[in-house]
ZADO-1210 file (C-alpha; in nm, 4 decimals, padded with zeros to 6 digits):
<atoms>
<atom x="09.4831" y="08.7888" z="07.7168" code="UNK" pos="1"/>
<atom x="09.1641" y="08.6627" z="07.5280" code="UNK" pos="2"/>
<atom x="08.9085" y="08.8826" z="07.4755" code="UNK" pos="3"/>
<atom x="08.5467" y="08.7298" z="07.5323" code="UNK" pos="4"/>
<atom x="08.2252" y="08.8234" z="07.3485" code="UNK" pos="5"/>
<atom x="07.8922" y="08.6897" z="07.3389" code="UNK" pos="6"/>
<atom x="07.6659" y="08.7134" z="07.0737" code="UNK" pos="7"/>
<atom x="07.4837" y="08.9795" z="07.1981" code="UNK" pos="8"/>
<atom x="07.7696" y="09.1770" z="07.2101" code="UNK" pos="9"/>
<atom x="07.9321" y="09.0672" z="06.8773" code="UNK" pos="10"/>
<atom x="07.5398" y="09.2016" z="06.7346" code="UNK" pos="11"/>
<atom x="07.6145" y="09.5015" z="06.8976" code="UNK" pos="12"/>
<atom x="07.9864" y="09.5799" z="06.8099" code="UNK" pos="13"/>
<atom x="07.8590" y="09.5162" z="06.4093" code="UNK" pos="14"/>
<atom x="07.5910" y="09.7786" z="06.4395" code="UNK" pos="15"/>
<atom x="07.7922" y="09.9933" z="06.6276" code="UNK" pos="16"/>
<atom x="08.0214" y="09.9673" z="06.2804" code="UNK" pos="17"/>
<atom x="07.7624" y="09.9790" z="06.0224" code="UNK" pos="18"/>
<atom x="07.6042" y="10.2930" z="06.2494" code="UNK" pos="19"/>
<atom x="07.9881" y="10.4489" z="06.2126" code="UNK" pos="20"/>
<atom x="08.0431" y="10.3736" z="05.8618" code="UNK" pos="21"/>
<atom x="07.7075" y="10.5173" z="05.7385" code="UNK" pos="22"/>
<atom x="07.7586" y="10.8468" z="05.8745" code="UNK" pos="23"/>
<atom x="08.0618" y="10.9162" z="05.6001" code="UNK" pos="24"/>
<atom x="07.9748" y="11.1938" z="05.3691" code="UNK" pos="25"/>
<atom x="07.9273" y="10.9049" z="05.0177" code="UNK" pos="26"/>
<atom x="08.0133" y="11.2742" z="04.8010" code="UNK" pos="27"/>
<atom x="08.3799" y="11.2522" z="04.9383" code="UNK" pos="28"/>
<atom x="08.5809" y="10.9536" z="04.8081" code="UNK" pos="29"/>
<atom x="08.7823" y="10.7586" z="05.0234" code="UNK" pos="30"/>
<atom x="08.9872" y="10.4635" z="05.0093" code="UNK" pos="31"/>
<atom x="08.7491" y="10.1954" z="05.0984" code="UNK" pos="32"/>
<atom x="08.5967" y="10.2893" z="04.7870" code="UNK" pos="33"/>
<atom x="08.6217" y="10.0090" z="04.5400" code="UNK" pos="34"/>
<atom x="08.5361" y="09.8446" z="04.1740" code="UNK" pos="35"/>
<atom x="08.3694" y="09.5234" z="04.1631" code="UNK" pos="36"/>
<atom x="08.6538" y="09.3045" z="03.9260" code="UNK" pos="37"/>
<atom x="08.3825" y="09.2800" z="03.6317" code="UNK" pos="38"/>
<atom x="08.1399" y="09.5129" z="03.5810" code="UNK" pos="39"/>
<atom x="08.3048" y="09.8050" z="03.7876" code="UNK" pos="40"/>
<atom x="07.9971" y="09.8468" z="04.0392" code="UNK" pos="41"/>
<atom x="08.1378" y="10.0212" z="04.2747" code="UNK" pos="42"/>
<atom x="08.0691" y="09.9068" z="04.6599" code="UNK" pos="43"/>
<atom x="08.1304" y="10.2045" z="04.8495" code="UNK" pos="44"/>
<atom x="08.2193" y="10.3098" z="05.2115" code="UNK" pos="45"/>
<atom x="08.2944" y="09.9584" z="05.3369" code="UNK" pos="46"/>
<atom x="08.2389" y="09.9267" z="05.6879" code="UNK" pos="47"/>
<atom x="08.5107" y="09.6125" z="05.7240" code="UNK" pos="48"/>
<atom x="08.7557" y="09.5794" z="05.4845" code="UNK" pos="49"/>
<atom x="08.6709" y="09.3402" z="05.1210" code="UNK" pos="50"/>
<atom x="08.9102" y="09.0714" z="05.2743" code="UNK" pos="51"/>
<atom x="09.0577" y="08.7583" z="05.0187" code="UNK" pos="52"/>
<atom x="08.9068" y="08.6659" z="04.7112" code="UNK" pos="53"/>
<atom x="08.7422" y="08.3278" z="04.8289" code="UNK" pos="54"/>
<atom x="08.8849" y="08.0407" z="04.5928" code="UNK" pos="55"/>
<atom x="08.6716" y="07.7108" z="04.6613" code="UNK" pos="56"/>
<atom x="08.4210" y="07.5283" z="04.5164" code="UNK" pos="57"/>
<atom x="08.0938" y="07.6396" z="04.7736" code="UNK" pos="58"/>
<atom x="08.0634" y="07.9772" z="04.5953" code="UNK" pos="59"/>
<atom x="07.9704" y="08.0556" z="04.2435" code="UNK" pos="60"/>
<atom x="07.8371" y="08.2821" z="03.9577" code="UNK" pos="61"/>
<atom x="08.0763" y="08.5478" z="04.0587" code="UNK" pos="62"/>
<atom x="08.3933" y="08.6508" z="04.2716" code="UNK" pos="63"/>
<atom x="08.3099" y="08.6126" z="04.6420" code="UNK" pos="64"/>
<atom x="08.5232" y="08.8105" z="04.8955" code="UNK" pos="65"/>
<atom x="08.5605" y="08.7212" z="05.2978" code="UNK" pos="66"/>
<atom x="08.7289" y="08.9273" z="05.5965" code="UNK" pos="67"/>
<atom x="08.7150" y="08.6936" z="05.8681" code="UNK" pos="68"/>
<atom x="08.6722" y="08.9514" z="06.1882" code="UNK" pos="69"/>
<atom x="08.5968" y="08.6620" z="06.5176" code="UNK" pos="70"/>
<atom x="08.6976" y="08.3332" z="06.4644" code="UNK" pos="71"/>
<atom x="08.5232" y="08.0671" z="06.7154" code="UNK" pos="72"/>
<atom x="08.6811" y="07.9106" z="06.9972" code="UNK" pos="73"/>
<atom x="08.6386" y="07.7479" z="07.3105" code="UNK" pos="74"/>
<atom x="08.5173" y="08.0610" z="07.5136" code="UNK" pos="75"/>
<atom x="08.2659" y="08.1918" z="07.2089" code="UNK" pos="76"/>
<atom x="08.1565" y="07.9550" z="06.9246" code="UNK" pos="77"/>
<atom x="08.0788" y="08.1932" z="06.7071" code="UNK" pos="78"/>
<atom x="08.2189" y="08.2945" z="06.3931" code="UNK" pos="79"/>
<atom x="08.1701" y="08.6103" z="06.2154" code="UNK" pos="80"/>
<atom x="08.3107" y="08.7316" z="05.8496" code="UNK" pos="81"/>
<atom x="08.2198" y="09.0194" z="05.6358" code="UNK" pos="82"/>
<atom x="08.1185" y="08.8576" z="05.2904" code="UNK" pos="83"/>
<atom x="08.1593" y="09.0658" z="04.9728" code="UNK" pos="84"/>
<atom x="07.9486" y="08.8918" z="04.6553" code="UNK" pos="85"/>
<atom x="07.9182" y="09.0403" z="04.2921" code="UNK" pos="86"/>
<atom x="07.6598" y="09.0542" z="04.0753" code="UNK" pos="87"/>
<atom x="07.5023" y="08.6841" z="04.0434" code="UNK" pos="88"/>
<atom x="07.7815" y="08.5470" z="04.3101" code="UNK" pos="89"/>
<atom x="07.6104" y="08.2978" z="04.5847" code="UNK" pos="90"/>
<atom x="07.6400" y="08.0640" z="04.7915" code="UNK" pos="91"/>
<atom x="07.5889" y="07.6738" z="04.7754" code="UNK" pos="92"/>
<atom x="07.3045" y="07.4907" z="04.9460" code="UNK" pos="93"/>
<atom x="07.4112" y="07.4360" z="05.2976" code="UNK" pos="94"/>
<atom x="07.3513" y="07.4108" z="05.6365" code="UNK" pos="95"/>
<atom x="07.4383" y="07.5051" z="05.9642" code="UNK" pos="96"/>
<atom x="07.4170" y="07.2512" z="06.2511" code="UNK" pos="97"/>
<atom x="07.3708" y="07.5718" z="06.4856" code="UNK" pos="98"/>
<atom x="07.2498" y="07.8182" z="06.2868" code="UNK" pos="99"/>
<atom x="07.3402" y="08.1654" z="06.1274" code="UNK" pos="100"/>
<atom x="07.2227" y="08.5057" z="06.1496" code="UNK" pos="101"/>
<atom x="07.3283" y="08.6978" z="05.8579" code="UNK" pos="102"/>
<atom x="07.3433" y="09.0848" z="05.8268" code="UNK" pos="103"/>
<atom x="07.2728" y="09.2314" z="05.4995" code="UNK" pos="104"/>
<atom x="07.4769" y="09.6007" z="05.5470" code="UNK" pos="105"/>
<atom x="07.5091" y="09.6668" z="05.1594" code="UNK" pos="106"/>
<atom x="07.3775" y="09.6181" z="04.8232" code="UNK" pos="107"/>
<atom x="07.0995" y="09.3882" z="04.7614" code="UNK" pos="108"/>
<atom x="07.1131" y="08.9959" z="04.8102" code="UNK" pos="109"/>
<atom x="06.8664" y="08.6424" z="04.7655" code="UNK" pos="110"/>
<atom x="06.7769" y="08.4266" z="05.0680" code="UNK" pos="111"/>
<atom x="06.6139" y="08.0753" z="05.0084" code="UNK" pos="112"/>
<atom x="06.5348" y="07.7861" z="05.2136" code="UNK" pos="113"/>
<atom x="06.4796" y="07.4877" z="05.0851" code="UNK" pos="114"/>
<atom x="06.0651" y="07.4602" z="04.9732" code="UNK" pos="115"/>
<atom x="06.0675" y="07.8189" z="05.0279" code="UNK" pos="116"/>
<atom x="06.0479" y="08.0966" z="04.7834" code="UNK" pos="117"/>
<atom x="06.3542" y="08.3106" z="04.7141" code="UNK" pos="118"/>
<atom x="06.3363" y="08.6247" z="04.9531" code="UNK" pos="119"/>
<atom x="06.5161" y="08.9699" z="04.8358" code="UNK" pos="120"/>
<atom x="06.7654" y="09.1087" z="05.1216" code="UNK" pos="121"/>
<atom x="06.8435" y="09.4590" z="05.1350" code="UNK" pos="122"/>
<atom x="07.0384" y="09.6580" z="05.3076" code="UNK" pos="123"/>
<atom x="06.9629" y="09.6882" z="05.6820" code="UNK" pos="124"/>
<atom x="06.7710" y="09.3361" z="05.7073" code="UNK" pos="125"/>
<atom x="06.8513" y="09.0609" z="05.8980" code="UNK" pos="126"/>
<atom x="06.8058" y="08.7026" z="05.8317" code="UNK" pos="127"/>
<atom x="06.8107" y="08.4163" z="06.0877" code="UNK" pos="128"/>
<atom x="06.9006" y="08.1010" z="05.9380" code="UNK" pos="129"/>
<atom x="06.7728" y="07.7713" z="06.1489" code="UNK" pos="130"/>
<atom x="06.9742" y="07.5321" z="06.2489" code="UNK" pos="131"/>
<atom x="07.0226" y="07.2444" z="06.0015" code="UNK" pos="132"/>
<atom x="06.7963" y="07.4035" z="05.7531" code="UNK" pos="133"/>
<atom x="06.9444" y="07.3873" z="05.3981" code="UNK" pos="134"/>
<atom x="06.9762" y="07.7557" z="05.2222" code="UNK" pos="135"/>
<atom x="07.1510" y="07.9482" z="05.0021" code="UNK" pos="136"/>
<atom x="07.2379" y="08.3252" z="04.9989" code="UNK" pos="137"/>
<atom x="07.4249" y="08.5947" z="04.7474" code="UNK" pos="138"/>
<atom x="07.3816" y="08.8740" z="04.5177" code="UNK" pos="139"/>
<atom x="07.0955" y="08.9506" z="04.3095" code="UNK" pos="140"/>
<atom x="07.1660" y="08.9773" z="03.9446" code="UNK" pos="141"/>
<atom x="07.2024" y="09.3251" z="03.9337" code="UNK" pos="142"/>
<atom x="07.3636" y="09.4354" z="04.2318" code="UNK" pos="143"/>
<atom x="07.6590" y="09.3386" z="04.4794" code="UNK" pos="144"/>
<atom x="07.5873" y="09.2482" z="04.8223" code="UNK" pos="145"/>
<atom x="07.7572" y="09.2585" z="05.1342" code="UNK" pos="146"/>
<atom x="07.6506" y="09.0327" z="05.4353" code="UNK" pos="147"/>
<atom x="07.8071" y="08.9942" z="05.8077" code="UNK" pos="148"/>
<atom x="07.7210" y="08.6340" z="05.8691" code="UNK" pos="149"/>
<atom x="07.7122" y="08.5225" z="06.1946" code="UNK" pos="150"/>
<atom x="07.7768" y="08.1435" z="06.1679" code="UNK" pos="151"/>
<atom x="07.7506" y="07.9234" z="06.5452" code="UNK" pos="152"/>
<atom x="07.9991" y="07.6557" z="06.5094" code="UNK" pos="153"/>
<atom x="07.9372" y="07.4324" z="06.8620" code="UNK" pos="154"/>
<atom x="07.7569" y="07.1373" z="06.6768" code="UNK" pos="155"/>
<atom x="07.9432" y="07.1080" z="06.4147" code="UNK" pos="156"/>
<atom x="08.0782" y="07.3147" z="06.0986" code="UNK" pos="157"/>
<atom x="07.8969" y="07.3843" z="05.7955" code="UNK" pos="158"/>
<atom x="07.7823" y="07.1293" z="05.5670" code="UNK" pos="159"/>
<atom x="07.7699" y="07.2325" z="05.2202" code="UNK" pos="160"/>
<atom x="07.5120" y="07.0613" z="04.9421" code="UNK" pos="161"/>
<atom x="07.4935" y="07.0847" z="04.6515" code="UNK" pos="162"/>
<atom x="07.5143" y="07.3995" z="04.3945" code="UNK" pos="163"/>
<atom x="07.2485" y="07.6210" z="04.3213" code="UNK" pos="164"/>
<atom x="07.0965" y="07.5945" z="03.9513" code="UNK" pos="165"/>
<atom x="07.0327" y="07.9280" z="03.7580" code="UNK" pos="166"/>
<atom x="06.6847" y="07.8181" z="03.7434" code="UNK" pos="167"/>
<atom x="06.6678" y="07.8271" z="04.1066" code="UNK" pos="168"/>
<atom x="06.8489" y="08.1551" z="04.1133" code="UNK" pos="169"/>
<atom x="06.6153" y="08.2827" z="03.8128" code="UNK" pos="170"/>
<atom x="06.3134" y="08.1786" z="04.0128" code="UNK" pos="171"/>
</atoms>
């Protein structure tokens, strides 16, 4: 049996989570409690699970983490992973050919679009990413940052660019 979900629905099932997973008590430790690899940040009361260290060449200046939680299909295009980045991880420039919506539910991240300034993310804002627009996203310097990103994948998959310098980051 497939289960079907539109993106209204997927919006709603991650709030519904991030509503859930705020209302732990952050005195109590629990075991989603957990230590950045390098500079032992921790990034507390997860609402999805880290996932796998991400091991290609479209992420850099730190460890990146994904948890894939809907991949797309024929019924619902739409993909949607938890992303974990340390301190000074981000993304390549890229692109989506049908957008992204990305869901900052942690930390504090960057968001540029190309001949845009750099935009600080925090926690609880939302970012909708045009389609085809080259951008970048990831942690600020100083803190992790946890995204749900929200990718559409019915024109196409993601087109990565080129990386993004630390004078761009720095900016």
């Amino acid at each position: 049996m497939k289960i079907k979900f539109n993106i209204s629905e997927i919006i709603g099932i991650v709030g519904a989570a991030i509503i859930i997973g705020s209302c732990t008590n952050p005195s109590q430790p629990n075991s989603d409690q957990k230590q950045n690899s390098d500079n032992k940040q921790p990034v507390n009361d997860l609402v999805f699970e880290r996932g796998e260290k991400v091991n290609n060449s479209n992420f850099t200046g730190g460890n990146v983490w994904l948890k894939n939680l809907v991949d797309a299909d024929s019924i619902n295009q739409n993909a949607v992973g938890s992303v974990t980045f340390e301190p000074g991880a981000r993304t390549k420039w890229h692109a989506h050919p049908a957008g992204q919506i990305i869901l900052a539910i942690d930390g504090e991240g960057y968001y540029q679009e190309e001949g845009k300034n750099k935009v600080i993310v925090k926690k609880g804002e939302v970012m909708k990413c045009p389609s085809d627009v080259p951008h970048w996203h990831g942690a600020s310097a100083h803190s992790h940052f946890v995204q749900v990103a929200i990718t559409g994948r019915e024109k196409g998959e993601t087109v990565w660019l080129k990386e993004v310098t630390d004078e761009e980051y720095n900016k």
